[in-house]
Residue frames relative to the residue before (quaternion, step in Angstrom):
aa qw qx qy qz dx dy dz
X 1.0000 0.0000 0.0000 0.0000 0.00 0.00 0.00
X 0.4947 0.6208 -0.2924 0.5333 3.60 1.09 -0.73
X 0.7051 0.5339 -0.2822 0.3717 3.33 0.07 -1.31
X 0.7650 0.5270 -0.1699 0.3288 2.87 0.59 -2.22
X 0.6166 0.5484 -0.1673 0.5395 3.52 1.38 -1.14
X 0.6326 0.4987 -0.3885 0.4474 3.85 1.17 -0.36
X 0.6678 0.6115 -0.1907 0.3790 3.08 1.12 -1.50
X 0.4291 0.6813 -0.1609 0.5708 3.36 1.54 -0.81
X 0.8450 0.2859 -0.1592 0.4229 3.31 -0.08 -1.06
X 0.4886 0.6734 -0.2394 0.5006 3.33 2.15 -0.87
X 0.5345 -0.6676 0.3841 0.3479 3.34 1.12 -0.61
X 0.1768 0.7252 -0.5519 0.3719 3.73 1.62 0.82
X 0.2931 -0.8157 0.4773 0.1445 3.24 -1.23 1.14
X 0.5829 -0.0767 -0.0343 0.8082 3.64 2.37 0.26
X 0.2483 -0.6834 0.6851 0.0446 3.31 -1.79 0.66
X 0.5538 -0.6227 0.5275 0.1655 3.00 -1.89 1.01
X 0.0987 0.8175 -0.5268 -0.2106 3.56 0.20 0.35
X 0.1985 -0.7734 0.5968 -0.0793 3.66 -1.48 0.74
X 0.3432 -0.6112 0.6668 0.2531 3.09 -1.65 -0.10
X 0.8193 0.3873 0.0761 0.4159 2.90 -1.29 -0.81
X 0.2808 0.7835 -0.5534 0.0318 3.95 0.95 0.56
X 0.5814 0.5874 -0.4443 0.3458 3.83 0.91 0.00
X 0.7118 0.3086 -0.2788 0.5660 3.35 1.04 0.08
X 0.7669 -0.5078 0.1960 0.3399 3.58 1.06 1.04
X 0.5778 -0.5056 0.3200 0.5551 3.68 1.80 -0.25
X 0.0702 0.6948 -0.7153 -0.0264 3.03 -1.63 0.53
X 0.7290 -0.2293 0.3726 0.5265 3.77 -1.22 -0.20
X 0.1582 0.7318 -0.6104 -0.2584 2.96 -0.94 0.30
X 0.7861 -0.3359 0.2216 0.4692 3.48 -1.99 0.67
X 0.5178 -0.6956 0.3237 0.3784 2.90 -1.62 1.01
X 0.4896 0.6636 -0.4095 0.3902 4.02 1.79 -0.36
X 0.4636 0.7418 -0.3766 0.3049 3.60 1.36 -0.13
X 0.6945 0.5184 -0.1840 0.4637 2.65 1.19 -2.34
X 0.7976 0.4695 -0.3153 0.2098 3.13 0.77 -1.75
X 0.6504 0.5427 -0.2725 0.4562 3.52 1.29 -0.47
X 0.4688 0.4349 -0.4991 0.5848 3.80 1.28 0.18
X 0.8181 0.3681 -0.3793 0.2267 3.64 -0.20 -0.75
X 0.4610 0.6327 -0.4163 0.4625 3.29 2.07 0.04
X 0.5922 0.5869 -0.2828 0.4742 3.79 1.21 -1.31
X 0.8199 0.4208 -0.0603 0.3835 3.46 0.18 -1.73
X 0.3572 -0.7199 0.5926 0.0540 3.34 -1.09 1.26
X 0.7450 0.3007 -0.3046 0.5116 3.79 1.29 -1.12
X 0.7643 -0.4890 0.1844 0.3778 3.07 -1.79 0.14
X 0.0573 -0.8895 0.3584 0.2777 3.98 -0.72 0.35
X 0.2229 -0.8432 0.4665 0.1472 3.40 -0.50 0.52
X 0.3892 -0.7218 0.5547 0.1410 3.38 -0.44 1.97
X 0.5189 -0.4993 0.6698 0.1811 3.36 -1.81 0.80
X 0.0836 0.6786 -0.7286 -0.0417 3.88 -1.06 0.64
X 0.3862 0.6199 -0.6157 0.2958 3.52 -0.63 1.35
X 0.2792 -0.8398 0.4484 0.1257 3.25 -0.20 1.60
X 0.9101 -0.1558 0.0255 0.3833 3.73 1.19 0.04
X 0.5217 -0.7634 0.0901 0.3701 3.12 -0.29 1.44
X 0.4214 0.7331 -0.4673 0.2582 3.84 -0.80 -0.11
X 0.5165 -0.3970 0.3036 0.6953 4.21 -0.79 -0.37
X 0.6781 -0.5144 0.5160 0.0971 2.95 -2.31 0.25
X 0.4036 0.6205 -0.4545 0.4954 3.24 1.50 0.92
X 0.2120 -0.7685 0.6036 -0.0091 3.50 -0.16 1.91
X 0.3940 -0.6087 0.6321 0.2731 3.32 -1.79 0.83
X 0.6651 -0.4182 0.3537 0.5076 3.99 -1.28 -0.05
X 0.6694 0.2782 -0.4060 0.5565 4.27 0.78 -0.36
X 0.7723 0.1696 -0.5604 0.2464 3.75 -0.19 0.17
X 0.5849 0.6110 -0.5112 0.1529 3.47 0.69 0.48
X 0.5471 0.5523 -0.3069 0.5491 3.01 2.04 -0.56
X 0.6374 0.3759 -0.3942 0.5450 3.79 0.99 0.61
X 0.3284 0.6747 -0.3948 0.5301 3.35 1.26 1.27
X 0.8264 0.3444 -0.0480 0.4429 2.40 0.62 -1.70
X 0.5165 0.4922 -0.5018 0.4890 3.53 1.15 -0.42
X 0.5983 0.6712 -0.2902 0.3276 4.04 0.79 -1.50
X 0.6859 0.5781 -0.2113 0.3882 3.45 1.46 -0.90
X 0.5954 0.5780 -0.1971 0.5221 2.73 1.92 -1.74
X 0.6413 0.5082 -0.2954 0.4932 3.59 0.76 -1.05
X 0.6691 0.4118 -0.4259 0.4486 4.08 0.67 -0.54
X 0.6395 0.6072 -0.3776 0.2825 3.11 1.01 -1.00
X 0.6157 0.6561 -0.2821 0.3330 3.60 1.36 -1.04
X 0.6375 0.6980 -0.0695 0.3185 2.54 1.54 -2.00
X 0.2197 -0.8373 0.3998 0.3013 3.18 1.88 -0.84
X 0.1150 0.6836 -0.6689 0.2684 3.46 1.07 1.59
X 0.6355 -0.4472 0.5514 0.3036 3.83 -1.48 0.36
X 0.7737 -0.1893 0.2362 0.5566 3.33 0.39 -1.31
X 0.3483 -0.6877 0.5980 0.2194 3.17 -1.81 -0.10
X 0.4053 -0.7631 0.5007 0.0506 3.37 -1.57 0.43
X 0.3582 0.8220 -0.4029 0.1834 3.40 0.36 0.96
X 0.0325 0.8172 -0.5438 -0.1880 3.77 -0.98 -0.21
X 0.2236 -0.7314 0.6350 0.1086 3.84 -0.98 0.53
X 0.0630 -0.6389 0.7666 0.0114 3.72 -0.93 0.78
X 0.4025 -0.6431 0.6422 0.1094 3.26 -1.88 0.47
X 0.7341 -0.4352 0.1898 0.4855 3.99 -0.75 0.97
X 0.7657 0.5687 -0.0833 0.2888 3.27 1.41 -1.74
X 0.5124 -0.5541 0.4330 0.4929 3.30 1.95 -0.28
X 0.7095 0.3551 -0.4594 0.3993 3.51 0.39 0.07
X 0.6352 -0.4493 0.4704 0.4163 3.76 -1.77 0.17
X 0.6651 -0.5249 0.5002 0.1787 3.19 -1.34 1.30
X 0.0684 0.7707 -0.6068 -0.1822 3.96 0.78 -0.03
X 0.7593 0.4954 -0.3778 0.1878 3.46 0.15 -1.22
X 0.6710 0.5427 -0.1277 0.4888 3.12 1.29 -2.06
X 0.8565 0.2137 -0.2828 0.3751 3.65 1.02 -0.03
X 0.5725 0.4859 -0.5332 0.3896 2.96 1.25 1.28
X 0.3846 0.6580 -0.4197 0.4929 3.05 1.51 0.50
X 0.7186 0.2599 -0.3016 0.5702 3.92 1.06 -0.31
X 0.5335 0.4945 -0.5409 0.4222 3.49 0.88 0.68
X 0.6114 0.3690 -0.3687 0.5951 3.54 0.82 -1.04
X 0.6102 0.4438 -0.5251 0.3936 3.57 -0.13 -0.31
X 0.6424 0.4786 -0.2684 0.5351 4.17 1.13 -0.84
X 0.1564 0.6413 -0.7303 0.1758 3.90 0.89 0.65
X 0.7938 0.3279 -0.3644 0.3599 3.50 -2.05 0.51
X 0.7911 0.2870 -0.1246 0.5256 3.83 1.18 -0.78
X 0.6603 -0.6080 0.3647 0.2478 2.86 -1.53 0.12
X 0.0771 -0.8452 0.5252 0.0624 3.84 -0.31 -0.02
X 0.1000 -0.8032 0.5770 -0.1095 2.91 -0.71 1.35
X 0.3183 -0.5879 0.6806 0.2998 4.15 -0.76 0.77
X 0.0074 0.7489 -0.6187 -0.2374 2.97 -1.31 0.38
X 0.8652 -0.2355 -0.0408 0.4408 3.80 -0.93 0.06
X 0.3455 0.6527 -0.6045 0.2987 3.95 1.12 -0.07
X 0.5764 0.5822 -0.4810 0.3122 3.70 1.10 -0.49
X 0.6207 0.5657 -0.3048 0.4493 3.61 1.28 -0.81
X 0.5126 0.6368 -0.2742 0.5064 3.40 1.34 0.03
X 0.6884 0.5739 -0.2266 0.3813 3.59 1.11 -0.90
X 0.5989 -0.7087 0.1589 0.3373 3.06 -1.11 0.84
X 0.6725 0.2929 0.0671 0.6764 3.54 1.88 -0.65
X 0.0981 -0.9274 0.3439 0.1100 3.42 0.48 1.42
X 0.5721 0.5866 -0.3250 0.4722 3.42 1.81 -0.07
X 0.6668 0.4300 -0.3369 0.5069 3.58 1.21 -0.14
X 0.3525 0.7501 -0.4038 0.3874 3.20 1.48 -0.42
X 0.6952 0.6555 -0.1620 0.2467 2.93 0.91 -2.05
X 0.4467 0.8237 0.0411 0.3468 2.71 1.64 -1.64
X 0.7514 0.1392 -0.0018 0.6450 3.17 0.15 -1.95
X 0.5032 0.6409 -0.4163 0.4034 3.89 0.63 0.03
X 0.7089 0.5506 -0.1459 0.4160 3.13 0.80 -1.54
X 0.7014 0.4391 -0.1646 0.5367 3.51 1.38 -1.00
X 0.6010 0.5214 -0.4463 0.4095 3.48 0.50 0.14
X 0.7057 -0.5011 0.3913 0.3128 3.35 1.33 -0.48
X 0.6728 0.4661 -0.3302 0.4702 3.72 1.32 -0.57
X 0.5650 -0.7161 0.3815 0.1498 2.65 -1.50 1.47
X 0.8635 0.0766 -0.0665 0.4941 4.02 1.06 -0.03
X 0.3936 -0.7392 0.5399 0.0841 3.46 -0.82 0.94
X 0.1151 0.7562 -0.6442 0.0013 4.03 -0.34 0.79
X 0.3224 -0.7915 0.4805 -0.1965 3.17 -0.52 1.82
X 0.1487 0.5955 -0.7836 -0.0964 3.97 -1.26 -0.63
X 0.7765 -0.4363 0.4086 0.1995 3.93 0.05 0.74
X 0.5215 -0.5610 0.4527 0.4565 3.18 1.31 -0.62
X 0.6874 0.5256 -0.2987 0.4024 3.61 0.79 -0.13
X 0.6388 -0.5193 0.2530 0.5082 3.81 -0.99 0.26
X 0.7952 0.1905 -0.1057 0.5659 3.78 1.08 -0.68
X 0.6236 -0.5610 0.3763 0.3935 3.28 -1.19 0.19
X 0.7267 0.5823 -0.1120 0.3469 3.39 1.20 -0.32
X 0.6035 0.1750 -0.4018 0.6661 2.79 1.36 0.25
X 0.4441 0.6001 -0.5370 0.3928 4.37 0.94 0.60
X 0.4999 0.8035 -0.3210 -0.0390 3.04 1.47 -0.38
X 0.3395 0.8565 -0.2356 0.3093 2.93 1.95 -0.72
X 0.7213 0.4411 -0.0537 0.5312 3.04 0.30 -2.46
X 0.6686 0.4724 -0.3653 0.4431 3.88 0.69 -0.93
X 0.4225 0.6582 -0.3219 0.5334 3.54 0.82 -0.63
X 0.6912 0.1639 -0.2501 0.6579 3.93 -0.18 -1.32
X 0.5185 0.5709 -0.5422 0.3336 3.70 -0.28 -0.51
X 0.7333 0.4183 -0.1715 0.5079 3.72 0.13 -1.63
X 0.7836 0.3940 -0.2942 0.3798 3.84 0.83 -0.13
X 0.4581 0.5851 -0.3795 0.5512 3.24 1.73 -0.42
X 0.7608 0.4254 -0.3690 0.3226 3.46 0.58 -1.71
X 0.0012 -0.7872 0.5678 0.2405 3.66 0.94 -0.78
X 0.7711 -0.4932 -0.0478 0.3999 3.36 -0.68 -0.55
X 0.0813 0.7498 -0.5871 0.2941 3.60 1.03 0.94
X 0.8540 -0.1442 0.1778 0.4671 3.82 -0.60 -0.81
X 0.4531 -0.6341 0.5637 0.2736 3.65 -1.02 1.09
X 0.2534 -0.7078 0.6328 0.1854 3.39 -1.69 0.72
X 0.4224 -0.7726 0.4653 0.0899 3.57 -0.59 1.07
X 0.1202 -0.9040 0.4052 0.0650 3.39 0.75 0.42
X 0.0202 -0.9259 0.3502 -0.1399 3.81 0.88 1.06
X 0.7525 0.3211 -0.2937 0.4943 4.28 -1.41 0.08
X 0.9075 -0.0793 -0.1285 0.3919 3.22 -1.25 1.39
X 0.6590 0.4019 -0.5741 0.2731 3.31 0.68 0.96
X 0.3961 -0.6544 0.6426 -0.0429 2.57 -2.34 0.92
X 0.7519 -0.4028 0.2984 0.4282 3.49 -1.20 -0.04
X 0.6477 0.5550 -0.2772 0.4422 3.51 1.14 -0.97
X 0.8765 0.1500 -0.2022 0.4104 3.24 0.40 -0.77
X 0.0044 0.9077 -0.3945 0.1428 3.84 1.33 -0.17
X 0.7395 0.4459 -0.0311 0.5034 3.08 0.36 -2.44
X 0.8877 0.1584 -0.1819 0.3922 3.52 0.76 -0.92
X 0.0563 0.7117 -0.2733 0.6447 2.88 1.63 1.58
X 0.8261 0.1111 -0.0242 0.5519 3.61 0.11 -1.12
X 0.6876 0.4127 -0.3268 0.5002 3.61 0.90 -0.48
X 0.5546 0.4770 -0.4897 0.4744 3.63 1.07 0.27
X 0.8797 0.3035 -0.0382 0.3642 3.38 0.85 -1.24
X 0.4721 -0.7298 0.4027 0.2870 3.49 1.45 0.57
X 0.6019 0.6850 -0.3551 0.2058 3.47 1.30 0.23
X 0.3963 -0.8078 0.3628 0.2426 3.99 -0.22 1.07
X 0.7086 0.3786 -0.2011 0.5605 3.63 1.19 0.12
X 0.1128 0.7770 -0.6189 -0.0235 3.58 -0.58 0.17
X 0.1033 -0.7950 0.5940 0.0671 3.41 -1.16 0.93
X 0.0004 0.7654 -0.6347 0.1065 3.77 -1.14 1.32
X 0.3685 -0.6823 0.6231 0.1014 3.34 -1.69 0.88
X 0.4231 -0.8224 0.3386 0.1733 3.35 1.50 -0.31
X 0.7854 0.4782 -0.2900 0.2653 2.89 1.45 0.07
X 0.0858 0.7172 -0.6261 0.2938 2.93 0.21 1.80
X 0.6971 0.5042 -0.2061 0.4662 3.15 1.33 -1.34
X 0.8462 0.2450 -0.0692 0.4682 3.19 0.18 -1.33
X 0.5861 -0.6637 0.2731 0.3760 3.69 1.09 -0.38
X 0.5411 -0.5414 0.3537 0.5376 4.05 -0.72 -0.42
X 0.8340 0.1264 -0.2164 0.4915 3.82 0.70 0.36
X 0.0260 -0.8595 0.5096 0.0287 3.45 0.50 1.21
X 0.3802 -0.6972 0.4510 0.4074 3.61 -1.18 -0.32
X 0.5874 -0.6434 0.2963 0.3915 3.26 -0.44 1.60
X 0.5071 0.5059 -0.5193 0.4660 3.93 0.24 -0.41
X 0.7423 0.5847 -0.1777 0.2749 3.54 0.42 -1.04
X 0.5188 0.5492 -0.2199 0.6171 3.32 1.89 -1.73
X 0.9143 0.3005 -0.2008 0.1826 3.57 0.30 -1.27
X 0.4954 0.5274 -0.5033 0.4723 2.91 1.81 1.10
X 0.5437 0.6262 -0.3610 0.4266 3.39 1.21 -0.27
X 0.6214 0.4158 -0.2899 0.5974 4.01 0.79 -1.00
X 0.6607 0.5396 -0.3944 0.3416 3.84 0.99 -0.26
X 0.6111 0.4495 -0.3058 0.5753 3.44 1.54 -0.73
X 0.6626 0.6163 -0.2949 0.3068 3.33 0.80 -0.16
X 0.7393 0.3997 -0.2300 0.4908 2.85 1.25 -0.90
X 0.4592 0.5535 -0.3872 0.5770 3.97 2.06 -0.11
X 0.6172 0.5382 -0.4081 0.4036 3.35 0.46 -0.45
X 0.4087 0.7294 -0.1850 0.5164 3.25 1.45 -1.59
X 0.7655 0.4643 -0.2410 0.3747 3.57 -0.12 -1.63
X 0.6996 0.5938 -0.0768 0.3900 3.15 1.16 -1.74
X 0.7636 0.4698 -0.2059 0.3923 3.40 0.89 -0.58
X 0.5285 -0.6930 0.3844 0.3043 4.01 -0.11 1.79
């Protein structure tokens, strides 16, 4: 909650909210959501990932998605954040347009299980058809910077159907060269390369501030 409010003030234009960020996010509680959307003026987009590991859901945690969705939806999160793969490496198309239409009113973002997949340009593909409105990605690689490549074709395939989110290890330093590899108009970061997995908000919200001047700065 700290964070989320620093980042904010830093000059984020919407947060991911989560649990559990040391294992990559999870849902978070539902007093989480309700007490960011009391704090927070920008838009927020709840995590729905009932638990950490690959993104191959059994038949109760997807239907505990879907309750999580219903509950964000009350909660009056902006959007959600979620991704489903299938045993075979490929994007869940059916089961996860069924939690997009089920996300009428919000947004919906995949989030990296795509980087997980077996063929990240069809990926793109079966994403793109379910209906969600943004892909957050590194390319398949450990950071977004060196995915930059693959992100790059990514943002040109997607044209303007669905935004690619270009995401993992950025920072103020490399940001600029970041978007000018990859043509990409959004860029999402937790920062915590820099500052770590539990900074002190005074700290986060000078960091998401250079970031977001840097941001300003960049043609």
């Amino acid at each position: 909650m700290e964070t989320a409010a620093a980042a904010e003030r830093g000059g984020a234009e919407r947060v991911e909210l989560c649990s559990a960020p040391e294992v990559g996010g999870l849902t978070p509680s539902s007093a989480m959501m309700a007490g960011a959307r009391a704090q927070l003026r920008i838009p927020i987009f709840a995590m729905i990932r009932p638990r950490a590991g690959n993104f191959v859901y059994s038949g109760e945690e997807f239907a505990a998605m879907g309750a999580s969705i219903r509950l964000a939806k009350q909660l009056q999160m902006d959007g959600v954040v979620l991704g489903i793969l299938t045993a075979e490496g490929r994007v869940d198309v059916a089961r996860t347009r069924h939690l997009v239409e089920l996300s009428r009113g919000m947004h919906v973002t995949f989030h990296r299980a795509i980087d997980e997949a077996a063929n990240l340009v069809d990926a793109l593909e079966e994403i793109a058809a379910t209906g969600a409105d943004r892909i957050l990605t590194s390319g398949g690689k450990e950071t977004a910077l060196e995915g930059a490549e693959t992100i790059a074709e990514l943002v040109k395939n997607a044209g303007e159907r669905i935004v690619i989110l270009p995401g993992a290890g950025i920072q103020p330093e490399n940001v600029q060269e970041i978007v000018r590899r990859t043509g990409a108009r959004e860029v999402h970061s937790g920062l915590s390369s820099v500052v770590g997995r539990a900074p002190e908000a005074a700290r986060f919200e000078a960091e998401v501030r250079r970031l977001a001047a840097k941001l300003r700065k960049t043609p």
